[in-house]
N, C-alpha and C positions, 0 to 999 in steps of 0.2 A: 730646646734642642729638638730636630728635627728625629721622627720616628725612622725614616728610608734609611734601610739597610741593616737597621739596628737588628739583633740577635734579643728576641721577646718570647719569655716562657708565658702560657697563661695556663693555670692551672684551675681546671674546674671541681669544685666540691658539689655537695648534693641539696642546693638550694633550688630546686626542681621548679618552681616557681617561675623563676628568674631568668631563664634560659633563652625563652624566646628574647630579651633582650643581651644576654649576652651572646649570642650569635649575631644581632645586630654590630655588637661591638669588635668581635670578634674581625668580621668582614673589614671595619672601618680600618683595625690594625692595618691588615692585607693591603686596601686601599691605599693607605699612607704611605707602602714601600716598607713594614716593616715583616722582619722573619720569622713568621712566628712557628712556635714548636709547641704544642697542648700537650697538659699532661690530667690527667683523670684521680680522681679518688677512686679507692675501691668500693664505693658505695655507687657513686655517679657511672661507674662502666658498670654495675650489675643491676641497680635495682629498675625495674619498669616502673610508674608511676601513672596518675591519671594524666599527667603533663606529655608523657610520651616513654619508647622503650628504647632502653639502654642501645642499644645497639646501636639505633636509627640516630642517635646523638653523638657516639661514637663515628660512624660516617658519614653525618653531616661536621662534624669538625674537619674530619681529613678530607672529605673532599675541600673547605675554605680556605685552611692550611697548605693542602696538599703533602702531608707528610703525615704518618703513622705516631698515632696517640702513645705517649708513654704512659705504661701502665702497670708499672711493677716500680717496689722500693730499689730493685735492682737494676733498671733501667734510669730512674733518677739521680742514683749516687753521684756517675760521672759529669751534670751539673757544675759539681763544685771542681776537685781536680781539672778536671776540661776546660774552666771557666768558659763555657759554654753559652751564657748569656748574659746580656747587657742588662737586660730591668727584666724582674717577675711578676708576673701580676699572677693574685689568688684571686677568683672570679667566678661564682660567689664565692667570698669567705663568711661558712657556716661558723656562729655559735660554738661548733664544736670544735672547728678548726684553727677559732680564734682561741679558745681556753686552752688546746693545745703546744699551741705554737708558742703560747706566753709563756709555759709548765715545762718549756725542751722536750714534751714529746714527738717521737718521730717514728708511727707507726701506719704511712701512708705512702704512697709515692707526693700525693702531694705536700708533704708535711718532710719527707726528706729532701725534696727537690729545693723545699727552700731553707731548710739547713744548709744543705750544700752550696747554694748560691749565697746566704750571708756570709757563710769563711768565707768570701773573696771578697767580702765590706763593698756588695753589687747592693743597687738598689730594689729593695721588696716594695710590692703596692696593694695594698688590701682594699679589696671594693665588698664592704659587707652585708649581711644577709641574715639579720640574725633577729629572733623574735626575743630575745631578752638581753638586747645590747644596756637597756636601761633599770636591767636587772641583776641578775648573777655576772653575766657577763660584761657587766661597767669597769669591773676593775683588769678585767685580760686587756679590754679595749686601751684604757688609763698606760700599762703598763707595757704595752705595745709603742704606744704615740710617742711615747719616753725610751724608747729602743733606737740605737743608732740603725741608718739605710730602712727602716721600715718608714713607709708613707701608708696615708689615705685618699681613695677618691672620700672627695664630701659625701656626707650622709647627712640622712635625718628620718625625722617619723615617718612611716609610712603609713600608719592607721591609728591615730592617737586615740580615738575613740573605744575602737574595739580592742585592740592591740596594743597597750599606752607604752609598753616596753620596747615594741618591733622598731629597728632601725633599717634602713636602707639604703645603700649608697645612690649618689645620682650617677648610673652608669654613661647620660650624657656627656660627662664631663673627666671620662673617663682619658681620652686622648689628650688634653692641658696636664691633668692630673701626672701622667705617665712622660709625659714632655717636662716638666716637675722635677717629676724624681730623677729623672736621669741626669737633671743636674743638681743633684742633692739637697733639692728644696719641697717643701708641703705647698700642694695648691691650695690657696685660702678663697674662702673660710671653711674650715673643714668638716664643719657644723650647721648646714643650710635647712 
């Protein structure tokens, strides 16, 4: 399914790392014709980083977008009622966003934004970012995959030597991935 025109939330968590690739990805959305709408964790709009400061990440999204970051649980609610968007992407999905998300909690805008988007059985896409996906976090991941409207872009190791836990999505592969989901399928292999 084609991305033009579609209504695309991507919601960024605090995988600070990863950023400079997901603004690459970010743009590609735009490129494709899709609308997209960012929303922030409350970590990702405050904390500064060696990677760069909040702010500066904050508007370089809106400028891409061209439209004003949501960034409260109460800007996110209407999401859901609104049916507001067509596919969500979590981008990075932190570690903590994934043990969250698995547990119903909903103490973020991005962690309500996509509550609110599965009551409407829209499709969620998680592109993850987590240093103990092969650890603690094996079984959020497990019990995600197994959740209806939730998808994955593929992942895999990103440092098996040092990091033998750390997963990573291949943000590559993130436009199939999301072309995918919106017609209620995993891009395979989702395991690369």
């Amino acid at each position: 399914m084609e991305l033009k025109g579609k209504q695309i939330g991507v919601a960024i968590t605090a995988s600070f790392c990863t950023y400079k690739t997901i603004f690459v990805e970010l743009e590609n959305l735009v490129k494709k014709g899709a609308d997209v709408q960012a929303i922030f964790s409350d970590s990702a709009q405050s904390m500064d980083t060696r990677f760069g400061k909040a702010q500066e990440f904050l508007k370089k999204t809106q400028e891409i977008t061209g439209k004003r970051v949501i960034k409260t649980i109460e800007q996110a609610e209407p999401i859901g009622p609104k049916k507001l968007l067509d596919l969500l992407i979590i981008m990075p999905c932190t570690g903590n966003t994934i043990a969250k998300l698995a547990n119903g909690i909903t103490d973020t805008p991005v962690l309500m934004a996509a509550k609110a988007h599965l009551r409407n059985e829209r499709p969620l896409l998680l592109s993850i970012s987590t240093n103990d996906a092969l650890g603690m976090n094996m079984k959020n991941i497990g019990l995600l995959m197994n959740t209806k409207n939730i998808y994955f872009v593929p992942f895999g190791q990103d440092n098996a030597e040092k990091k033998p836990n750390s997963m990573l999505a291949h943000t590559n592969l993130l436009i199939p991935a999301a072309e995918d989901a919106l017609e209620g399928k995993q891009y395979q292999p989702i395991i690369q």
